[in-house]
C-alpha positions as CSV (number, residue, x, y, z in Angstrom):
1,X,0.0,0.0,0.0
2,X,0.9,3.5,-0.7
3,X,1.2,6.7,-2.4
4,X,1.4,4.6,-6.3
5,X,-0.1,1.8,-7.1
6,X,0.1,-0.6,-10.0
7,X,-3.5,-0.9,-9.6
8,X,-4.7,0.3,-12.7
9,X,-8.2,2.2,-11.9
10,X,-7.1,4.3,-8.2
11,X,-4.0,6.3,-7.8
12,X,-3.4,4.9,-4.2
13,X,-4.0,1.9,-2.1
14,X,-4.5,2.5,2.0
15,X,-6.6,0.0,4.1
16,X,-8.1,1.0,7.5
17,X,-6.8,-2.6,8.7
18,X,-5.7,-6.1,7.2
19,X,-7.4,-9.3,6.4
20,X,-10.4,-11.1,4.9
21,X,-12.4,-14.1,3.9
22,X,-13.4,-16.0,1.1
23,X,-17.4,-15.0,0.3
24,X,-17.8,-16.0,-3.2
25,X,-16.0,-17.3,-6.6
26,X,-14.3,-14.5,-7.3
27,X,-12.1,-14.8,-4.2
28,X,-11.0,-17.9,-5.1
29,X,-7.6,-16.7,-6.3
30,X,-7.4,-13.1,-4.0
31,X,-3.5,-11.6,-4.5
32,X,-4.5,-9.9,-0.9
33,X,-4.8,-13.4,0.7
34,X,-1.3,-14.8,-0.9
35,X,0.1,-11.0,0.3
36,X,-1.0,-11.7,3.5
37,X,-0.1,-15.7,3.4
38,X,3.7,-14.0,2.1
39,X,3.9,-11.2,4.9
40,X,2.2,-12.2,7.9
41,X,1.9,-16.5,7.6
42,X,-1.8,-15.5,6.8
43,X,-2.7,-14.5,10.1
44,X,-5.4,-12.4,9.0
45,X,-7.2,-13.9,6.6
46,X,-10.0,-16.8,7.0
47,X,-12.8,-17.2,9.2
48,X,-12.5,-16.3,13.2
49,X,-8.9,-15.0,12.2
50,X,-8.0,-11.3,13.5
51,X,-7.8,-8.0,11.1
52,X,-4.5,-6.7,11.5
53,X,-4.5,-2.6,12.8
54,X,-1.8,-0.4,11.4
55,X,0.3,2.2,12.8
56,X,-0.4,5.9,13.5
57,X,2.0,7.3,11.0
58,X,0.0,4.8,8.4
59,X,-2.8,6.5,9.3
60,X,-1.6,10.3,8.6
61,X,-1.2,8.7,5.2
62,X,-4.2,10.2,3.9
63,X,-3.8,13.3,5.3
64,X,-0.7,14.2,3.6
65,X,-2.6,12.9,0.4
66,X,-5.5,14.8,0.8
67,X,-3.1,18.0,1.7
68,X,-1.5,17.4,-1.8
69,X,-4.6,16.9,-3.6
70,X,-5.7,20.4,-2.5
71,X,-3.1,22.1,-3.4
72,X,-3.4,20.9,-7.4
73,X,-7.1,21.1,-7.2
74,X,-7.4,17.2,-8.5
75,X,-9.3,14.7,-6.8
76,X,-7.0,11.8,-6.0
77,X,-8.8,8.0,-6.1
78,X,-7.2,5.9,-3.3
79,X,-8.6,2.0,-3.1
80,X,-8.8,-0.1,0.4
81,X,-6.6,-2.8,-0.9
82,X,-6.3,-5.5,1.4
83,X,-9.7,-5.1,3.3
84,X,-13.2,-5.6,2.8
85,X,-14.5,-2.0,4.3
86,X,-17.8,-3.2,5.3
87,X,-16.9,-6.7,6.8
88,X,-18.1,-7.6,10.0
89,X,-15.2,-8.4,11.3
90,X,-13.5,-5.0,11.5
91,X,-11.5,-4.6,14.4
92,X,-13.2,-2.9,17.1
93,X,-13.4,1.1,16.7
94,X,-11.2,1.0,13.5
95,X,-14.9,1.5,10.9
96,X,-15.5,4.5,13.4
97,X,-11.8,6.0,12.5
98,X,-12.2,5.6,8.9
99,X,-15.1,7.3,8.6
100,X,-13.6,10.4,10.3
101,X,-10.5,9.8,8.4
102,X,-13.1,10.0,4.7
103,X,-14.4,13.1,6.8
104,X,-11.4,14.8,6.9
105,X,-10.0,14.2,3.5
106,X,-12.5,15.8,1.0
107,X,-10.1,15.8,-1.8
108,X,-9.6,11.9,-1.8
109,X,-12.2,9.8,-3.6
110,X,-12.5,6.9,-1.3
111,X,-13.2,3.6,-3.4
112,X,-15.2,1.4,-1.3
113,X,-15.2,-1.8,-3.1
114,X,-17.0,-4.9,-1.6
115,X,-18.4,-8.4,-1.8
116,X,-20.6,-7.7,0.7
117,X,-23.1,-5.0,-0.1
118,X,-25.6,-6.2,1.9
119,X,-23.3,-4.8,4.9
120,X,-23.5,-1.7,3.6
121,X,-26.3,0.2,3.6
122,X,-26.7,-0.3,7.6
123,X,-22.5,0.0,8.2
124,X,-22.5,3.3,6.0
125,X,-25.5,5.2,8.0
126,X,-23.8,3.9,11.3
127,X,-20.8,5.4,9.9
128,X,-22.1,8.9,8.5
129,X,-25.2,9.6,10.6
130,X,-25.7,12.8,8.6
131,X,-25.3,11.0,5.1
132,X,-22.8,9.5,3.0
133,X,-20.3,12.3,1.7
134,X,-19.5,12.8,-1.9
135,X,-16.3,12.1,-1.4
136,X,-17.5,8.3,-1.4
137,X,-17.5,5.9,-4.1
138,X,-19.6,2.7,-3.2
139,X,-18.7,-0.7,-5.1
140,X,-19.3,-3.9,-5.5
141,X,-18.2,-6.9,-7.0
142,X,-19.9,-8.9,-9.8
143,X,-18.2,-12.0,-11.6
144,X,-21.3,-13.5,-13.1
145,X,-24.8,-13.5,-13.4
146,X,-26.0,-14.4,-10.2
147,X,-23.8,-12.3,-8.2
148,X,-25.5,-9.3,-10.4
149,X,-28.9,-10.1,-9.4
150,X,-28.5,-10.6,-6.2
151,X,-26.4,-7.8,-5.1
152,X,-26.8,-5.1,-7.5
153,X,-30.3,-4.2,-6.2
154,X,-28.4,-3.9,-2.9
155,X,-25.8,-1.5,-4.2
156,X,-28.7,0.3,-5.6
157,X,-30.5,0.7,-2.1
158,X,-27.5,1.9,0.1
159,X,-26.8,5.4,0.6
160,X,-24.0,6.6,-2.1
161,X,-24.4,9.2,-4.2
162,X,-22.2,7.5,-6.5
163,X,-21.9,3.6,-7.1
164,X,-19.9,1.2,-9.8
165,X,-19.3,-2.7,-9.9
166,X,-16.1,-4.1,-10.2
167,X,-16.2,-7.0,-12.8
168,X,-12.8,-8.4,-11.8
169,X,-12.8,-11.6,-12.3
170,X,-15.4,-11.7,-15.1
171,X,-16.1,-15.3,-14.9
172,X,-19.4,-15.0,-17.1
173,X,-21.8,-13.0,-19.5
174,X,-23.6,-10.9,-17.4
175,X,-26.6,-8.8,-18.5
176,X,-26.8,-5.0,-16.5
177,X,-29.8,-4.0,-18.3
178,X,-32.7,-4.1,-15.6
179,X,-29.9,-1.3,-13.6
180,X,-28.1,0.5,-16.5
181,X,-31.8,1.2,-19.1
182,X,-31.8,2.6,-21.4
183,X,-36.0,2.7,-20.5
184,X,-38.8,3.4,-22.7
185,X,-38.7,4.6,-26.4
186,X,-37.9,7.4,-28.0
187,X,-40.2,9.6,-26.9
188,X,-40.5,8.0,-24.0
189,X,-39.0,9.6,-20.2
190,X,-35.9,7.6,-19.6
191,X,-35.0,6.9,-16.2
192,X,-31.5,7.7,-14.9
193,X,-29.2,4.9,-14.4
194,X,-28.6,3.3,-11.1
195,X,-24.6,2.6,-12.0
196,X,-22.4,5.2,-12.5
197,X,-19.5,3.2,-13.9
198,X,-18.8,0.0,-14.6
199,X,-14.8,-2.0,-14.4
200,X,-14.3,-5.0,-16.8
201,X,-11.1,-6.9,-15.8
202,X,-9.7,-10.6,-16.6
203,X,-7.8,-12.6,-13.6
204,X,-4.3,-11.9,-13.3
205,X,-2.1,-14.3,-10.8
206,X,-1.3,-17.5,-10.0
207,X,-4.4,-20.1,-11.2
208,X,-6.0,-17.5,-13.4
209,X,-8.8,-18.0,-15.1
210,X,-9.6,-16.7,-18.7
211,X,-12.0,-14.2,-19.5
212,X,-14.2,-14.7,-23.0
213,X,-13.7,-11.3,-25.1
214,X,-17.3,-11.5,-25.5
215,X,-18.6,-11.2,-22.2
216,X,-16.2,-8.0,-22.1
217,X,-17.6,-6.7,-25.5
218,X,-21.2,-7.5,-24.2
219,X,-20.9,-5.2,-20.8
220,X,-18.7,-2.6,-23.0
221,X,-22.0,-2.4,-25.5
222,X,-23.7,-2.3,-22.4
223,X,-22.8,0.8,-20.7
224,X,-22.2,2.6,-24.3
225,X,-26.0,2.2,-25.2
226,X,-27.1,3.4,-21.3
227,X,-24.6,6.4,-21.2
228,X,-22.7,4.7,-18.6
229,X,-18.7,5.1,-18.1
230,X,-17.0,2.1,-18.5
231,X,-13.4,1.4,-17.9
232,X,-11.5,-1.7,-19.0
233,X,-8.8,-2.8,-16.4
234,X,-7.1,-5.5,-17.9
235,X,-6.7,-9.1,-19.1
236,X,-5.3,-10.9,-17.1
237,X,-3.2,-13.7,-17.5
238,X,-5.1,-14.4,-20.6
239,X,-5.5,-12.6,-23.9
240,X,-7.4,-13.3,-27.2
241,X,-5.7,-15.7,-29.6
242,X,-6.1,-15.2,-33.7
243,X,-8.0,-18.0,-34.2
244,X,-11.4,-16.0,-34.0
245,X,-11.9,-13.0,-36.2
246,X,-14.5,-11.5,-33.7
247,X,-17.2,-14.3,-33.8
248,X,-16.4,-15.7,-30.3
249,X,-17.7,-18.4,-28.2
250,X,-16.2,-20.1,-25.6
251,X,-16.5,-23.8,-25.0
252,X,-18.2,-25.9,-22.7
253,X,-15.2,-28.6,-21.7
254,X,-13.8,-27.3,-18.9
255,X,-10.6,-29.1,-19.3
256,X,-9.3,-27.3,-22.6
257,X,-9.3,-24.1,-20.4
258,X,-5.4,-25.4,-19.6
259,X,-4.3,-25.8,-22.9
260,X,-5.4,-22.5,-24.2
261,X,-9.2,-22.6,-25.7
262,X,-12.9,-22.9,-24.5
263,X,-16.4,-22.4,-25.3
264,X,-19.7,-21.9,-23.5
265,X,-22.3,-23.2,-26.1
266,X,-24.9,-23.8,-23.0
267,X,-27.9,-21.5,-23.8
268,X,-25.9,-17.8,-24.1
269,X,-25.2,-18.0,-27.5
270,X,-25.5,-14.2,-29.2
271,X,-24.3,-15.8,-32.6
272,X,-26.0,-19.2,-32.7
273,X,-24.7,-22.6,-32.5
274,X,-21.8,-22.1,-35.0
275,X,-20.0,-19.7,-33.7
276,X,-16.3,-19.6,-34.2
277,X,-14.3,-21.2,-30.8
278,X,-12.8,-18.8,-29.2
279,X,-8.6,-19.1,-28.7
280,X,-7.3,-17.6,-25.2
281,X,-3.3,-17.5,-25.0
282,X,-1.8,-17.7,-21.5
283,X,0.9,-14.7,-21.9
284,X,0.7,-12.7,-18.9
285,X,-0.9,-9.6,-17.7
286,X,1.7,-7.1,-18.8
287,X,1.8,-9.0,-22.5
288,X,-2.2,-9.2,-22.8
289,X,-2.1,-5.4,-22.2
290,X,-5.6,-3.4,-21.3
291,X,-6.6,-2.7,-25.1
292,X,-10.6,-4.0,-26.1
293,X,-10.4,-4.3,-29.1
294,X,-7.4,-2.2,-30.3
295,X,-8.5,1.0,-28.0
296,X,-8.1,1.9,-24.1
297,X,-11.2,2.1,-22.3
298,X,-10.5,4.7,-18.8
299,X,-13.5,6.0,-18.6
300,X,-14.1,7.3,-14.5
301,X,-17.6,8.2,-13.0
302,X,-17.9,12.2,-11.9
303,X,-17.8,13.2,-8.5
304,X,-21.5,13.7,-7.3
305,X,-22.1,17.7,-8.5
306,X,-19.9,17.8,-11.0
307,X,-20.6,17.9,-14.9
C-alpha cells in the first residue's frame, strides 16, 4: 500500500486494517490473501482470524494525500486494498476512524469496493449519521450472473451518491440492463441509471482463469448504449488468440481451459450454434495489455455535483 499503485483504476492503495475471507467465486484466487499468506503466515485472513491494525503514521497517510490533492485542485482515487470495508469483522473502533478519516480528507475519492453490499447500507449510515459524503465511491463486486442479481439491487438501495461494480474476475456473460436502461422509447421519459461506472477486468495471478472477449464486449456495449462510463482494467493472464476474427464463443469442456481454448455453447449464445471457438493465449498480464479491441477504455464516474 501507498502513495502509487500498479492498480490500474485508483491512484493509491491505504486499508483501514488487514485481512479477509473467502465469500464467493471470485475470491478464489485473491493476490490480498497470498500477500497476506507471504507477509504475515496469513494470520489475517479466513474465518475467526483477527484484522490486522496499522500504525499511527500509516494513518496520517491520507492526510498528507489529501493536503496534496488540494493544493493541485485534483481529486485523488485511493482503493482499500487489502480489506473488505464493510466486513463484519473489523477490528473494534477501527470502521469508526475511517469514517472520520473519509471526513477529513474531502479531496480523496474513497473507493469502497465490496463483496458484501448487503453490509453496507446499515455500516454506511452507522458510519455517516448525517449522510454518506460525496467524497465516497460505493462498489461492488460482480463476476457472473448471479452475483448481479443478487447484489446489485443492494448496491442500488444503500446510501452513495455514486456507485460502480467491479467485474474483476469476469467469470461470465452478465446482462446490467434491468440497472443500466436505457428505458422506454424514443419519446418516452428515460430513467436515470442506477450505476455510474462499470470495471471489466480478466484474472491476473497464479491459477487464473480466462475471461471470454465477448462477455467483455457485451458489458462494454452495455454501458455505451445506457450512457454509462466504463473502464477496462485489464486481461489478465489471458488474452485473445487469432483463431477467431470477432465471432467468439467459448467452450463448454472445462478441461481445454489449460491448454489454451474454451467455449460456452450452454444456452448464451449471441451468434447461434456455429460460432467460431474462441482461442485464449496464457501470456501474462503485462503481455495481454488493457486494449478492447485495439482502444483503451478509462473511462471514471464524476464526482456527485460535478458535470
Amino acid at each position: 500500500m501507498g502513495a502509487n499503485t500498479a492498480i490500474e483504476w485508483t491512484d493509491s492503495s491505504w486499508s483501514p486494517w488487514e485481512g479477509c475471507q473467502k465469500v464467493g467465486p471470485g475470491c478464489d484466487h485473491c493476490y490480498a490473501e497470498s500477500m497476506n499468506r507471504w507477509l504475515r503466515s496469513g494470520s489475517n485472513w479466513g474465518p475467526g482470524a483477527p484484522r490486522r491494525t496499522y500504525s499511527e503514521e500509516h494513518w496520517k497517510k491520507p492526510l498528507r494525500w489529501d493536503a496534496d490533492a488540494a493544493k493541485t485542485g485534483r481529486h485523488r482515487k485511493v482503493f482499500p486494498s487489502v480489506c473488505d470495508p464493510v466486513d463484519n469483522a473489523a477490528p473494534e473502533g477501527q470502521r469508526e476512524r475511517f469514517a472520520e478519516l473519509i471526513r477529513c480528507t474531502p479531496n480523496l475519492v474513497w473507493l469502497l469496493l465490496t463483496k458484501r453490499i448487503g453490509n453496507a447500507g446499515p455500516m454506511l449510515a452507522a458510519m455517516f449519521p448525517e449522510g454518506t459524503p460525496a467524497n465516497v465511491w460505493l462498489g461492488a463486486t460482480i463476476v457472473n450472473q448471479a452475483e448481479a442479481d443478487r447484489d446489485i439491487p443492494r448496491l442500488v438501495a444503500a446510501p452513495a451518491s455514486v456507485r460502480f461494480l467491479s467485474m474483476e474476475p469476469l467469470l461470465g456473460p452478465v446482462s446490467l440492463y434491468d440497472w443500466i436502461g436505457p428505458w422506454g422509447g424514443p419519446t418516452e421519459l428515460q430513467a436515470p441509471p442506477m450505476i455510474d461506472g462499470v470495471f471489466v477486468g480478466g484474472e491476473s495471478g497464479r491459477g487464473a482463469r480466462p475471461m471470454h472477449p465477448s462477455w467483455a464486449r457485451s458489458v462494454r456495449d452495455q454501458c455505451r448504449d445506457a450512457g454509462v462510463r466504463f473502464h477496462f482494467k485489464q486481461w489478465g493472464e489471458w488474452a485473445p488468440g487469432n483463431s477467431c476474427a470477432g465471432n467468439d464463443l467459448i467452450d463448454r469442456d472445462r478441461q481445454k481451459i489449460a491448454s489454451g481454448f474454451f467455449d460456452y455453447n450452454d444456452g448464451w449464445n449471441p451468434l447461434g450454434p456455429n460460432a467460431f471457438r474462441q482461442t485464449m493465449d496464457k501470456i501474462g498480464k503485462k503481455a495481454a495489455g488493457r486494449h478492447l479491441d485495439g482502444r483503451l477504455h478509462d473511462d471514471f464516474p464524476e464526482m456527485a455535483g460535478e458535470h
